[in-house]
RODO-2510 file (C-alpha; in nm, 4 decimals, decimal comma):
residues 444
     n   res          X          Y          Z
     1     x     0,2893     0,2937     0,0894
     2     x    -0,0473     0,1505     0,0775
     3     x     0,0540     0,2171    -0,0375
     4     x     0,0334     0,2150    -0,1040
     5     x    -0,1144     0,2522     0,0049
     6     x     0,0235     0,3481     0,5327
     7     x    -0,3237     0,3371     0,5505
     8     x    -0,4600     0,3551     0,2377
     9     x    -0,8490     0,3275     0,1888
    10     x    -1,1103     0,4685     0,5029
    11     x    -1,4222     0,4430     0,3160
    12     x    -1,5906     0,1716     0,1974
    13     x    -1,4741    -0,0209    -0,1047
    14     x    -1,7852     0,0551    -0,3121
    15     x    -1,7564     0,4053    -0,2750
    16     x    -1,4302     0,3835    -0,4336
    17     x    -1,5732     0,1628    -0,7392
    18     x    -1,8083     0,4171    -0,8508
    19     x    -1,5230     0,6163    -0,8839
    20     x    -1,3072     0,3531    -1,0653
    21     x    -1,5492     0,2516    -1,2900
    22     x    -1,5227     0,6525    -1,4678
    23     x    -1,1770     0,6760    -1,4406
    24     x    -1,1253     0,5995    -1,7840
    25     x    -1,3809     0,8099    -1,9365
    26     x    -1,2338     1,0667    -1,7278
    27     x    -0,8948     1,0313    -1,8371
    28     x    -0,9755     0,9113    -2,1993
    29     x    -1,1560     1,2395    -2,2413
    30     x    -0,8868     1,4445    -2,2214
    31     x    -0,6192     1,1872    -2,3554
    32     x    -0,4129     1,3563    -2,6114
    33     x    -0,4922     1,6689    -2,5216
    34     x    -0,1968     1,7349    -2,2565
    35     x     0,0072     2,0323    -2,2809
    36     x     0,3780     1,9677    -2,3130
    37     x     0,5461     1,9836    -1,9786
    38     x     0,6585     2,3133    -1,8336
    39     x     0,9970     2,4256    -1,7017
    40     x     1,1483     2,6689    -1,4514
    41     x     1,2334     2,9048    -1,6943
    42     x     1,3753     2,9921    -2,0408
    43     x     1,2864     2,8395    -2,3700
    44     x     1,4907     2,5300    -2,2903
    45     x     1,3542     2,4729    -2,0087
    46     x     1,6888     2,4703    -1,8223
    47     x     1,7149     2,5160    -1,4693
    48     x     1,7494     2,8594    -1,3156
    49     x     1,7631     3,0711    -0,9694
    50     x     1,4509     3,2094    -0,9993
    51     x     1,2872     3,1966    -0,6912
    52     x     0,9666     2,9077    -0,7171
    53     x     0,7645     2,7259    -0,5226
    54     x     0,6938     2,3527    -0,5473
    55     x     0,4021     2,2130    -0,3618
    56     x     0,4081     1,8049    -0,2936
    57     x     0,0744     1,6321    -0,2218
    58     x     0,0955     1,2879     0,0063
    59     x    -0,1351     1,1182     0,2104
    60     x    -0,1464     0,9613     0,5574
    61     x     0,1885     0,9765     0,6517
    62     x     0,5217     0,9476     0,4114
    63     x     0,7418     1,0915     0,6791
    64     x     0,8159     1,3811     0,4932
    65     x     0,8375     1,6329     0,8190
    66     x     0,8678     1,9679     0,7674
    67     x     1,2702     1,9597     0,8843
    68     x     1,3394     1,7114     0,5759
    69     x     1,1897     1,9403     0,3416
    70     x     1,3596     2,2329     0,5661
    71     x     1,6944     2,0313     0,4094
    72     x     1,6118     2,0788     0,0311
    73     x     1,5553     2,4372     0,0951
    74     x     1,8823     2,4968     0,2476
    75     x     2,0599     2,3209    -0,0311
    76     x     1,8490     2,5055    -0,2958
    77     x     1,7478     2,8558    -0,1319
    78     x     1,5627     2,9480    -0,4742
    79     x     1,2600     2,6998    -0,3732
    80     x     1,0359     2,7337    -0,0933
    81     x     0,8227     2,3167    -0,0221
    82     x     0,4630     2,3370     0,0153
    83     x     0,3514     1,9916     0,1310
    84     x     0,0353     1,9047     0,1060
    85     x    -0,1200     1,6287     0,2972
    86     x    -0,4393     1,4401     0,2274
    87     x    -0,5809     1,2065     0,5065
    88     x    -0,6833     0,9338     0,3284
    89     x    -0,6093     0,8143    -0,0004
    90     x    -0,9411     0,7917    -0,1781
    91     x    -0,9109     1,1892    -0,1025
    92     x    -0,6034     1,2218    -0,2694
    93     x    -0,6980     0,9459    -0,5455
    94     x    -1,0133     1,1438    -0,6411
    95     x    -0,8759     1,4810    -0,6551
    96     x    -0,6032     1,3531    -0,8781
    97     x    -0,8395     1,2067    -1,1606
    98     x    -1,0480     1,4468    -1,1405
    99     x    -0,7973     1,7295    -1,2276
   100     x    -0,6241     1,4908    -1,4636
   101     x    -0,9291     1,4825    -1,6372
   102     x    -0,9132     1,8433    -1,6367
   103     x    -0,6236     1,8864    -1,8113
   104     x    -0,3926     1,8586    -1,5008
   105     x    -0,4682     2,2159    -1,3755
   106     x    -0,4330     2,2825    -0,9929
   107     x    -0,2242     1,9300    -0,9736
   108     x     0,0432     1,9723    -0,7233
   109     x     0,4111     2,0024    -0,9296
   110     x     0,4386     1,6027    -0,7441
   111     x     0,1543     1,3744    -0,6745
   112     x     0,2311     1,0681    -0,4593
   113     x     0,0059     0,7843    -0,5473
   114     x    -0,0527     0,4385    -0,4877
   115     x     0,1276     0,1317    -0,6363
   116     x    -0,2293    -0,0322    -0,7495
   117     x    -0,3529     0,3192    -0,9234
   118     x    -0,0730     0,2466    -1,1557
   119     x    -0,1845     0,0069    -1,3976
   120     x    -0,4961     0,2654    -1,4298
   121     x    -0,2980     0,5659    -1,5105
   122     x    -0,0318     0,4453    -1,6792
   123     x    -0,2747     0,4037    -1,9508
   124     x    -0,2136     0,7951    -2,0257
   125     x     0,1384     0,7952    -1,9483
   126     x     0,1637     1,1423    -2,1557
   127     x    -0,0190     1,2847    -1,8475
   128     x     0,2895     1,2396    -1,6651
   129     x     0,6612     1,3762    -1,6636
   130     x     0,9050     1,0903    -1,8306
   131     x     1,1914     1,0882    -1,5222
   132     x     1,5225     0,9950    -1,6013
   133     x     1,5902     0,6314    -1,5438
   134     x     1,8215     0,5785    -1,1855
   135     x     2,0035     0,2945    -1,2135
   136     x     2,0738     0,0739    -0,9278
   137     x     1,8714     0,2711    -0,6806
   138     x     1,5684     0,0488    -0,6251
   139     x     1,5054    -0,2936    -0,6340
   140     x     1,4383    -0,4074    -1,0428
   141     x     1,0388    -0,4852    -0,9862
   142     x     0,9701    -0,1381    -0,7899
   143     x     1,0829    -0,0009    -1,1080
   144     x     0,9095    -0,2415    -1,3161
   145     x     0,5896    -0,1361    -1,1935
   146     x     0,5757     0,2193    -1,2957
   147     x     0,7089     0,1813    -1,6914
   148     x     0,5531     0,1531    -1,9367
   149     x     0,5329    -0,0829    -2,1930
   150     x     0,7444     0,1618    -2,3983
   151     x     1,0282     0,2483    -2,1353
   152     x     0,8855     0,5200    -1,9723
   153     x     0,8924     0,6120    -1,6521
   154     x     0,6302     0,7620    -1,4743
   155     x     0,7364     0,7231    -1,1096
   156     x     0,9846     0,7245    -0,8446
   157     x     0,9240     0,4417    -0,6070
   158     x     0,9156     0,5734    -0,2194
   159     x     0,8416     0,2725    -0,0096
   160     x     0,7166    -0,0933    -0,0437
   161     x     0,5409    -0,2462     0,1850
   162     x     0,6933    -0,6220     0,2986
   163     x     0,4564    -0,8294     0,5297
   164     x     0,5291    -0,9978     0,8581
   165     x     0,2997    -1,0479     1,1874
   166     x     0,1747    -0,8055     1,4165
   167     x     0,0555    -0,9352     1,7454
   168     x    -0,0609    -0,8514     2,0869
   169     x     0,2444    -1,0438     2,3410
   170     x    -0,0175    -0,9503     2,6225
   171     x    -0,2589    -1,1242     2,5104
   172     x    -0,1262    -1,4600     2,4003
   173     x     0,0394    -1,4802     2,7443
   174     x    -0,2520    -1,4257     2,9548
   175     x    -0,3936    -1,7343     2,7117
   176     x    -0,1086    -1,9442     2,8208
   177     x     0,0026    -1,9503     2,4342
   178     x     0,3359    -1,8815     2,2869
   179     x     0,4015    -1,4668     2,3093
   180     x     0,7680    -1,4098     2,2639
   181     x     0,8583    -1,2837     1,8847
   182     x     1,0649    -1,5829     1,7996
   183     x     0,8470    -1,8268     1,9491
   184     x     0,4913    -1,6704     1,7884
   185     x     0,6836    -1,6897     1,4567
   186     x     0,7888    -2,0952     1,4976
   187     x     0,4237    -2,1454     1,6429
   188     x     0,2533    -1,9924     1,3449
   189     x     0,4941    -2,2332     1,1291
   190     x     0,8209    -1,9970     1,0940
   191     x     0,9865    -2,0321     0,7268
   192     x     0,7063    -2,3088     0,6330
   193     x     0,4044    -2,0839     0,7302
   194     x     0,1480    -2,1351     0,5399
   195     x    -0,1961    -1,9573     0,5819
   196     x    -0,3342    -2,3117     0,7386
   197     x    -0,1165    -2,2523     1,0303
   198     x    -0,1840    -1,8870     1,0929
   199     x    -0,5239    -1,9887     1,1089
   200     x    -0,4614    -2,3184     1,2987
   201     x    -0,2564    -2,0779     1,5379
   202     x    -0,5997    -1,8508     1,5551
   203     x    -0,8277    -2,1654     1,6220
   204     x    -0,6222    -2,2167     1,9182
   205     x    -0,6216    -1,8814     2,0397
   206     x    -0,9684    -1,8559     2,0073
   207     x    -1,0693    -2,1615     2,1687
   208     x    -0,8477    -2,0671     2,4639
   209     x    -1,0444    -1,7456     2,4968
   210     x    -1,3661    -1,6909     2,2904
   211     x    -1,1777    -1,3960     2,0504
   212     x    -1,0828    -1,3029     1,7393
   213     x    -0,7486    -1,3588     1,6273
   214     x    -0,7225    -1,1075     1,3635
   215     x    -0,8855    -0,7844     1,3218
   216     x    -1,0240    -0,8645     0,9667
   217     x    -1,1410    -1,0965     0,6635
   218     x    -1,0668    -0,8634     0,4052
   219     x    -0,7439    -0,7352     0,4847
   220     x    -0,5988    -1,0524     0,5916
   221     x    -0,7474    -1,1883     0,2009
   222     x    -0,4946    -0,8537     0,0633
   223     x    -0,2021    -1,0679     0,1877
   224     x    -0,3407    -1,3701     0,0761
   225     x    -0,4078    -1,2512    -0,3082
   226     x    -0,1128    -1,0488    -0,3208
   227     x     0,0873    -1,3616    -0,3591
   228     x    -0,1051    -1,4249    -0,6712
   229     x     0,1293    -1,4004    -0,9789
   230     x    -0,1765    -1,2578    -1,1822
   231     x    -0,5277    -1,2541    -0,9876
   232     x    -0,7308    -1,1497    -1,1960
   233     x    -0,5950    -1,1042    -1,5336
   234     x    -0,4428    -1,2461    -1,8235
   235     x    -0,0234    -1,1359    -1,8550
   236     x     0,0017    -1,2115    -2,2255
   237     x    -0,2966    -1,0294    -2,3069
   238     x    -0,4101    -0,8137    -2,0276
   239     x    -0,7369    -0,9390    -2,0856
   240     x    -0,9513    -0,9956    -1,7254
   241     x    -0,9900    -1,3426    -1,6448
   242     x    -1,3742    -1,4834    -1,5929
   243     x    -1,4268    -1,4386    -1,2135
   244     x    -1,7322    -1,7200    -1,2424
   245     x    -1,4335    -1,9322    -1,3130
   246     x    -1,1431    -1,7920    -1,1234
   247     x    -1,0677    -2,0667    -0,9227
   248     x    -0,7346    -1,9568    -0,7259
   249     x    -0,9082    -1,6098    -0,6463
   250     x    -1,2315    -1,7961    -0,5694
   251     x    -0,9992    -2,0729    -0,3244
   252     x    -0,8659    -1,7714    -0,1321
   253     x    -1,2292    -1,6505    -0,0892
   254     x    -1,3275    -1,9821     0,0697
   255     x    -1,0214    -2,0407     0,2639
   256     x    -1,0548    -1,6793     0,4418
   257     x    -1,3977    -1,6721     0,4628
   258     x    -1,4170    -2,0437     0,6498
   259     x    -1,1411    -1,9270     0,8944
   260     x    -1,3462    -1,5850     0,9740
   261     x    -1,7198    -1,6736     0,9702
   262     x    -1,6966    -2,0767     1,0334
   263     x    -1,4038    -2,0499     1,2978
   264     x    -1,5043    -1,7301     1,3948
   265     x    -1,1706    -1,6250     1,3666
   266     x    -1,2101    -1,2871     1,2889
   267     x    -1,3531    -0,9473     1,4793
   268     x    -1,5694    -0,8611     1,2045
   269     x    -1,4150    -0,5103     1,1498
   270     x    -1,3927    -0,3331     0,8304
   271     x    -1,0175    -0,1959     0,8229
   272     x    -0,9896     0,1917     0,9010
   273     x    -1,3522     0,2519     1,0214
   274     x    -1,4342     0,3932     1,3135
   275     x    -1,5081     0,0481     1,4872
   276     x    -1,1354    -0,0937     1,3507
   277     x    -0,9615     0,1975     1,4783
   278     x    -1,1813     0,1317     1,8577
   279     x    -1,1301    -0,2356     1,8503
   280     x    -0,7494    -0,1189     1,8974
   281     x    -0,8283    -0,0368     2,2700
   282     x    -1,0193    -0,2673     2,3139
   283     x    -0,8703    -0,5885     2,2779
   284     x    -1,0707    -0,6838     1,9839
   285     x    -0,8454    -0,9156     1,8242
   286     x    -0,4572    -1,0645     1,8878
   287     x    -0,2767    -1,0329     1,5491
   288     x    -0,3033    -0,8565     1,2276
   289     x    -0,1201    -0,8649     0,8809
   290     x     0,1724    -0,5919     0,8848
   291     x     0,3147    -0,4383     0,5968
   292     x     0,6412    -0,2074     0,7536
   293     x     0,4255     0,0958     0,6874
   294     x     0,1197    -0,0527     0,9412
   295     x     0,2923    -0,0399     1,2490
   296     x     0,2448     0,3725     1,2424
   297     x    -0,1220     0,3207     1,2208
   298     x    -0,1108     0,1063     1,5003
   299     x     0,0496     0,2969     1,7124
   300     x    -0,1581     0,6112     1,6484
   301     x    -0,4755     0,3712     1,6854
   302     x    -0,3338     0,1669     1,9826
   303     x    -0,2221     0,4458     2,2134
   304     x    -0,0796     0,3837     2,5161
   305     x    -0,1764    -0,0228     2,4674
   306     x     0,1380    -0,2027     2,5835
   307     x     0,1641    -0,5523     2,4287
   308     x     0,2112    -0,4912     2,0568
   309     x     0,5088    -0,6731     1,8801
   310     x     0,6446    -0,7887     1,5578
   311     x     0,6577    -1,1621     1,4616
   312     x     0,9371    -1,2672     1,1811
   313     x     0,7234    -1,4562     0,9583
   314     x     0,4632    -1,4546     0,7072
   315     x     0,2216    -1,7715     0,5878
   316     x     0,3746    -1,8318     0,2146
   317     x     0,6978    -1,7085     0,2959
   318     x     0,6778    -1,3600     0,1393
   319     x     0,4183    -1,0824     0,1039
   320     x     0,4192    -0,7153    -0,0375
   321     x     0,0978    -0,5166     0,0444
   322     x     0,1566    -0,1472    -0,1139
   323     x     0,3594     0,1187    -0,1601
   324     x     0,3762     0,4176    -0,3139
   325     x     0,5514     0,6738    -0,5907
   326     x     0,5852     1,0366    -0,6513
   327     x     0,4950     1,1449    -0,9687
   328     x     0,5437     1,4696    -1,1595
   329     x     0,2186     1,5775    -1,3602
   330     x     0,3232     1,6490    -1,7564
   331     x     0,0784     2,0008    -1,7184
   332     x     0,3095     2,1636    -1,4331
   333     x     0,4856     2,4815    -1,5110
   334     x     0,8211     2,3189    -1,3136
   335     x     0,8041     1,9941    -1,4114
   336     x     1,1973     2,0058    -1,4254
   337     x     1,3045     2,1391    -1,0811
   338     x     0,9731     1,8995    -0,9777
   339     x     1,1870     1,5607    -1,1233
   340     x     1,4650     1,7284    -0,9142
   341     x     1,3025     1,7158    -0,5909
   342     x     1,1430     1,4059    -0,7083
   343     x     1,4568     1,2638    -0,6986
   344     x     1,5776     1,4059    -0,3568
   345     x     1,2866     1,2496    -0,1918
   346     x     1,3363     0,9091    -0,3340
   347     x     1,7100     0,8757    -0,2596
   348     x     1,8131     0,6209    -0,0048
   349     x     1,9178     0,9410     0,2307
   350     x     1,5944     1,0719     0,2692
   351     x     1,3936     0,7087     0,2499
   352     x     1,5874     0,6250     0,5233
   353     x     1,5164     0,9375     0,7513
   354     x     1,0805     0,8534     0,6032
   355     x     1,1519     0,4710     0,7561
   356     x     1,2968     0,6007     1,1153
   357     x     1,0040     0,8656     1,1075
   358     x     0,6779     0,6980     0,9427
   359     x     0,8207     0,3217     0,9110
   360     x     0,7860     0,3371     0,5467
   361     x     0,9872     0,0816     0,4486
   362     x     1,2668     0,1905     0,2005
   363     x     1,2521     0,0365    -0,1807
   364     x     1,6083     0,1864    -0,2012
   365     x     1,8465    -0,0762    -0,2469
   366     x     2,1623     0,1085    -0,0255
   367     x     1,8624     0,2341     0,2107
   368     x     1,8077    -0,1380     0,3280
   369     x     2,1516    -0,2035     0,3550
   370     x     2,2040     0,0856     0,5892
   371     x     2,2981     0,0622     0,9132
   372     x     2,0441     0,2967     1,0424
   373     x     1,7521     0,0766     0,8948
   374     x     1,8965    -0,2445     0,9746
   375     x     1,9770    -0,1725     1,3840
   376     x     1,6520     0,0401     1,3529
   377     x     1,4234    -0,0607     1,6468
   378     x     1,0220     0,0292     1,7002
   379     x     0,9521     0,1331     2,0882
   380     x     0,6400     0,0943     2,0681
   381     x     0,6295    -0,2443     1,9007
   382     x     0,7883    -0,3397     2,2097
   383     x     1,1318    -0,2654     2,0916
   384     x     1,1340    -0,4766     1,7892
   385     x     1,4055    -0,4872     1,5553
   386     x     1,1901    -0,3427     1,2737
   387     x     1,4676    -0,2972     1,0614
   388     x     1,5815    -0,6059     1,0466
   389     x     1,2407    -0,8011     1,0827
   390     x     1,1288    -0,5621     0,7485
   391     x     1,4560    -0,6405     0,5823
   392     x     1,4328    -1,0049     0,6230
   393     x     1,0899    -0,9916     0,4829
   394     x     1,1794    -0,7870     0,2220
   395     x     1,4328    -1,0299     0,0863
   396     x     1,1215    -1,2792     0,1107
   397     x     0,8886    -1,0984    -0,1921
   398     x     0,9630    -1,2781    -0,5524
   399     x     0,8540    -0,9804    -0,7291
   400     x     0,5230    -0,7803    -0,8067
   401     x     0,2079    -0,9446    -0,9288
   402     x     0,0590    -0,8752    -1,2552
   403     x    -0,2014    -0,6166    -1,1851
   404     x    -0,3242    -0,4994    -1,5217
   405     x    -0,5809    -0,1863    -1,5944
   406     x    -0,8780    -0,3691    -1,4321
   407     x    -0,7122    -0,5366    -1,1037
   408     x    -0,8587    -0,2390    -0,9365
   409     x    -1,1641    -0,2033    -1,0025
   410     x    -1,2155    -0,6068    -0,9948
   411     x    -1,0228    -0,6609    -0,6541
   412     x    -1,2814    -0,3800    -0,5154
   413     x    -1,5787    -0,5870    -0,5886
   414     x    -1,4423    -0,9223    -0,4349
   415     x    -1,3141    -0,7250    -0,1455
   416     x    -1,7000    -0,6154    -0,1054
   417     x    -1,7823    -0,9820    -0,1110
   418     x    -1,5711    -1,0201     0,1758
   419     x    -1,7339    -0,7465     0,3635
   420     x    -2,0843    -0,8768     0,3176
   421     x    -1,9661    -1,2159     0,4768
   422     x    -1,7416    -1,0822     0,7049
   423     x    -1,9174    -0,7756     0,8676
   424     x    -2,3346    -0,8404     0,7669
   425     x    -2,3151    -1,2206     0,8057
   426     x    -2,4372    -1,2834     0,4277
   427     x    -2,3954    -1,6322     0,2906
   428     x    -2,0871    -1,6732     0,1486
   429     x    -2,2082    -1,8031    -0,2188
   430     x    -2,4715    -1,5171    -0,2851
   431     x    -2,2131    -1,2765    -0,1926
   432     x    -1,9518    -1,4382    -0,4444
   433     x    -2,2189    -1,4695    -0,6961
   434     x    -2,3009    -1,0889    -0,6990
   435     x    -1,9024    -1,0410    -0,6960
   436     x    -1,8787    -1,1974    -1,0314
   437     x    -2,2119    -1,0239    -1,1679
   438     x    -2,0731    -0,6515    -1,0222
   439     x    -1,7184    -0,7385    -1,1682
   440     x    -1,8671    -0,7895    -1,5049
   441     x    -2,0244    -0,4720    -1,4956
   442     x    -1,6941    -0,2924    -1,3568
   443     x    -1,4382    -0,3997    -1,6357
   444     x    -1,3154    -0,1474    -1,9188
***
């Protein structure tokens, strides 16, 4: 969700490269050395009654209340749920590598993680349980992106993330400017948006009134690069393309960085800091990039802030920022009633009750279609059709991007680029220039 990464990442993005950059010496170390997956019991590893415990580690918020898991133990009184919840996902992220690393010991029986910690881990896909294949229940690039090149499967997608415009209605109005959901999305250039005319749109809101029109530079460049067929590697090969040269990654850069620091169109805030999460009460900017799983941070940043809506359109037509997976670790002593479960939490039932409870937007194909997501409505987000708004945006996304096993590591080294620019006010060629010398250094 965000998927992910839902909030995904609170601390800084080169924190989290440090961390990257082992990963695979972590993981290659104990490559090969995985002990074959456990069962519930008996040397077949069938299924049994024996009382177990299964303990499921998220982060943020997947909507998995303690009532939904409440259902699986009704239906299955042999298993008591343990859910464990990490608040951020560089927590969760970390202590899953690191116990990988470890041989997989104290791993919870399911891990959720992260659609772009994929191409990194599916490198050792014999750390993880092979799940049986589903057919029909997601839509065909969700699936994609968590098998292997061989067929296997090392993840059951949970939510995806589709993109549309948040926005302050308040605060367009009191600038005399178009604040009704239909109208915002025609003003910002409805089905021909383009990211010239969100930030056109911004120029005139902030000429009107002297503030930012989104919250900031480098999450607004996620949407932007997310529409990338293959940022910043090569699909044949998987081979990383030379950033020096990178000339669609290095046009986004520009593009965003003009509109924020030249136009002064953003607030300068570095997404899930303290100062991000304050700028929420305090006015400090009018509209925001919103993947279906950002409107629950909003709310829990925003309060009792009245104003907040959802705008039916996105510049390039459609967007997918994260989303997320539950995997089942090969080292777990249940990996089988683990897949089970697995599978209860990713079927369009349960999605469904995550989307009405977190606004984790459903990757279930029948979830979509369901009534209760499609007439579902967000109170806060001034009664927004959600659903629908999420659904039409959904049908919007062409498929996933290539992200191969250094997208991560390389994407966290631009994104500090951004930062420098967009939060220290460092010229926006140095701070490209020691992008593409820290990227260098980054890549397996």
């Amino acid at each position: 969700m965000l998927s992910s990464t839902r909030p995904r990442r609170s601390r800084r993005v080169a924190a989290a490269t440090a961390g990257i950059a082992s990963l695979a010496l972590l993981l290659g170390a104990c490559s090969g050395d995985t002990e074959e997956p456990g069962t519930t019991d008996g040397d077949d590893g069938e299924m049994t009654d024996e009382e177990i415990t299964l303990t499921v580690a998220t982060f943020n918020n997947f909507g998995y209340t303690d009532e939904l898991l409440a259902q699986y133990s009704e239906e299955h009184p042999n298993v008591t749920i343990e859910h464990v919840t990490a608040a951020e996902s560089g927590d969760a992220r970390t202590n899953l590598t690191t116990k990988l690393a470890a041989g997989g010991e104290g791993l919870a029986d399911i891990e959720a993680i992260e659609v772009d910690w994929l191409p990194e881990l599916m490198q050792y896909p014999d750390l993880f349980a092979d799940l049986p294949t589903i057919d029909g229940r997601w839509v065909d690039w969700k699936v994609q992106q968590a098998t292997t090149p061989d067929g296997k499967l090392i993840g059951y997608g949970t939510d995806i993330g589709p993109e549309a415009i948040c926005y302050r209605s308040d605060l367009l109005e009191a600038a005399g400017l178009p604040s009704e959901r239909e109208e915002v999305a025609e003003w910002i250039g409805g089905d021909d948006a383009t990211w010239d005319t969100y930030f056109a749109a911004g120029k005139e809101y902030v000429d009107e009134t002297g503030n930012a029109w989104f919250d900031s530079a480098q999450a607004t460049f996620q949407g932007m690069v997310n529409q990338l067929d293959a940022a910043y590697e090569d699909p044949a090969t998987g081979e990383p393309k030379d950033l020096a040269s990178n000339t669609e990654v290095k046009g986004l850069y520009d593009q965003v960085l003009a509109a924020a620091a030249e136009d002064e169109l953003s607030a300068g805030l570095e997404q899930w800091g303290d100062d991000w999460a304050a700028g929420f009460q305090n006015d400090a900017f009018a509209t925001m990039l919103c993947p279906a799983w950002m409107t629950g941070p909003i709310e829990q940043n925003a309060g009792n802030v009245e104003g907040w809506d959802i705008a039916d359109v996105f510049p390039g037509g459609g967007g997918n920022w994260g989303g997320s997976f539950l995997t089942v670790p090969a080292s777990g002593a249940n990996t089988e009633a683990a897949t089970e479960l697995a599978d209860w939490l990713t079927s369009p039932e349960v999605q469904t009750q995550a989307f009405e409870e977190a606004g984790t937007f459903p990757s279930q194909i029948e979830a979509q279609e369901s009534e209760a997501v499609q007439t579902f409505t967000n109170d806060f987000m001034s009664g927004a059709p959600a659903g629908e708004i999420f659904s039409t945006r959904a049908q919007a996304i062409d498929g996933a991007p290539f992200k191969g096993a250094n997208y991560f590591a390389i994407h966290a080294e631009v994104q500090n680029a951004i930062n420098r620019v967009d939060l220290n006010g460092e010229d926006p060629e140095t701070s490209w220039e020691t992008a593409v010398t820290d990227a260098a250094n980054v890549i397996q």
